[in-house]
C-alpha angles and dihedrals in degrees: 000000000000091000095047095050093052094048089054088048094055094092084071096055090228115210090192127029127179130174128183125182112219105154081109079072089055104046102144100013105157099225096047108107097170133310130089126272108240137194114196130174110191117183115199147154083229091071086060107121088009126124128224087254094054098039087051089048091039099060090036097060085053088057102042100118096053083059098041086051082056081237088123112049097169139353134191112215130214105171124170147165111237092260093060091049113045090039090063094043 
């Protein structure tokens, strides 16, 4: 999944990409009907401008179909420009 869901982020030229699996932490949660449980941080000019709310939709309209394929249950979204990033670094 890591690999799928960095192709889809391309688009977005991605300086720093980080991917964790914790769908281990969510075996039996009631409401998991498939799909695995991400954690992603991005970091891209392209967030520049940009607020939380549209970075978060952003990223998730390049991964639609993942969610619509029920591949993705839940992810968890850091997403930053570089100078977010690299100030708090």
């Amino acid at each position: 999944m890591r690999h799928q869901i960095a192709s889809r982020l391309a688009p977005l030229a991605p300086d720093v990409y980080e991917f964790a699996d914790e769908s281990h932490l969510h075996i039996g949660h009631a409401g998991s009907k498939g799909g695995g449980h991400y954690a992603i941080l991005i970091v891209s000019n392209a967030f520049d401008g940009m607020n939380r709310v549209a970075r978060q939709r952003q990223v998730q309209t390049l991964l639609e179909d993942l969610f619509s394929s029920k591949q993705i249950h839940a992810l968890s979204i850091s997403a930053q420009t570089p100078d977010e990033y690299f100030q708090a670094a």
